[in-house]
Backbone as a ProteinNet text record, in pm:
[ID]
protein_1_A
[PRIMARY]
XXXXXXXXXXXXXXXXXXXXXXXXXXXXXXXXXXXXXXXXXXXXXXXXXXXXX
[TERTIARY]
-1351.1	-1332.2	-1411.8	-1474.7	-1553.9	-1462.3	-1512	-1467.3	-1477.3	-1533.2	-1576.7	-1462.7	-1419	-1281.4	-1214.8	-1185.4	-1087.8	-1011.9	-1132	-1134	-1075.4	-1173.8	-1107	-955.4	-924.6	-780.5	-637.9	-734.8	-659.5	-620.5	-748.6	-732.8	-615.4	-659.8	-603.1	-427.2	-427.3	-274.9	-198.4	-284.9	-267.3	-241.6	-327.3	-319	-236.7	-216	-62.4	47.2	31.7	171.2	170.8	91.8	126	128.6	42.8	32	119.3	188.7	283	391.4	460.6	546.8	508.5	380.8	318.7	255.6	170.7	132.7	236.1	366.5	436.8	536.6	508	547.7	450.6	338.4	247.4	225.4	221.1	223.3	361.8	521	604.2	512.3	524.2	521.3	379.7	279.4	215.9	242	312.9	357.8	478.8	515.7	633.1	569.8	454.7	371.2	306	236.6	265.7	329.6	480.4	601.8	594.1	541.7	598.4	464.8	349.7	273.7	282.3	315.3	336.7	434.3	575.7	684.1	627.1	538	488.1	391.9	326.1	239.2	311.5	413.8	499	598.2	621.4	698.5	597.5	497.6	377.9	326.3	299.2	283.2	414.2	549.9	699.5	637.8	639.2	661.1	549.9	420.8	308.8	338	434.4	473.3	359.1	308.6	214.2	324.6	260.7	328.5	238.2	324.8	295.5	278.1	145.2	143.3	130.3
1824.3	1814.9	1929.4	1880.5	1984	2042.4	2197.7	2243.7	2139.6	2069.3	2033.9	1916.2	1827.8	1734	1830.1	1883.6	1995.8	2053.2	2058.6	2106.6	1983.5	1883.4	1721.9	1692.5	1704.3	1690	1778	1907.1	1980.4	1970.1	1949	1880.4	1765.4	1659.5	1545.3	1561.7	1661.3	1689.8	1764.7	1854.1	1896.7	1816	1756.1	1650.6	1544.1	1511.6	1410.7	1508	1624.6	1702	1727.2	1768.7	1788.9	1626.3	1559.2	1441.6	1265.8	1351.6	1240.6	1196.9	1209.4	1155.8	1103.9	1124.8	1063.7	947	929.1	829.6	736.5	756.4	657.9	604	705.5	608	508.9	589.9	488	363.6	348.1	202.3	118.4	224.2	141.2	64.3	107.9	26.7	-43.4	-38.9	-92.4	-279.8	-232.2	-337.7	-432	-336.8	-412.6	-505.1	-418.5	-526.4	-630.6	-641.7	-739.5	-892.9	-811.5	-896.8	-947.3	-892.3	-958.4	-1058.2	-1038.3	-1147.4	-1237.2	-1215.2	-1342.7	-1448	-1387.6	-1471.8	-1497.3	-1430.9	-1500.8	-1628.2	-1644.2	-1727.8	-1885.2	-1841	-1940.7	-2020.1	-1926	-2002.4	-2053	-2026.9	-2110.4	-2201.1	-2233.3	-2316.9	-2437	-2431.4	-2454.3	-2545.8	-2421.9	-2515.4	-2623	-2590.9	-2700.9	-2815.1	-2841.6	-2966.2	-2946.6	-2870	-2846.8	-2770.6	-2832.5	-2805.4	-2701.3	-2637.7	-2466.7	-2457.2	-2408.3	-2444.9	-2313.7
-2273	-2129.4	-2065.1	-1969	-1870.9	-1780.4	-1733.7	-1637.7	-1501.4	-1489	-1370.2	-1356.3	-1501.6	-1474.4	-1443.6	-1542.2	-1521.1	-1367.7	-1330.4	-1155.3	-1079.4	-1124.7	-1010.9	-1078.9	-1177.7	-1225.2	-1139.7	-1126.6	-1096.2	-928.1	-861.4	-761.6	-674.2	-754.6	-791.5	-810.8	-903.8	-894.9	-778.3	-711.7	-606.8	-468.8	-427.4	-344.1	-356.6	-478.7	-486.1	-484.7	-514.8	-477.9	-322.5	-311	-107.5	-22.4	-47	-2.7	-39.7	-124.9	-218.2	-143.1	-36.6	1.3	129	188.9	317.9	244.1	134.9	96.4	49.6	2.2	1.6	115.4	206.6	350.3	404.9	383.7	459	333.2	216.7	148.1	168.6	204.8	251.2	334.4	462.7	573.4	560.8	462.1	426.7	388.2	293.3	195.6	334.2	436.8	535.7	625.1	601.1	748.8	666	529.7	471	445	446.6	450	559.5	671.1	812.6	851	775.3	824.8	719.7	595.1	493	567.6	642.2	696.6	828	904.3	1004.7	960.4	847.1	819.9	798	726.2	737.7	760.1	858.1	960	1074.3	1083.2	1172	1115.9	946.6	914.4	899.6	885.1	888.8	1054.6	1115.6	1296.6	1318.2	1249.8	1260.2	1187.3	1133.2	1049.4	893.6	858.5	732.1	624.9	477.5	394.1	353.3	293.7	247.6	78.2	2.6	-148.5	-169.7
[MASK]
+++++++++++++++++++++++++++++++++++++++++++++++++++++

């Protein structure tokens, strides 16, 4: 292993330690808004009389 992984590793661990609990808010509400256009999709397809595969 190079100093230079070494360095981006170390990095890397750093930034998921300070940044680790903002990034999993923001993929919550990621993954929520998701949810809310998957159930918007089909319930618009539901009201258009189209079947959903």
């Amino acid at each position: 292993m190079t100093i230079e992984v070494v360095g981006d590793l170390v990095l890397a661990g750093l930034a998921i330690r300070v940044f680790g609990s903002d990034v999993k808010a923001l993929l919550r509400r990621a993954a929520a808004a998701g949810v809310r256009i998957g159930v918007g999709e089909l319930s618009r397809s539901h009201a258009e009389g189209r079947e959903v595969r």
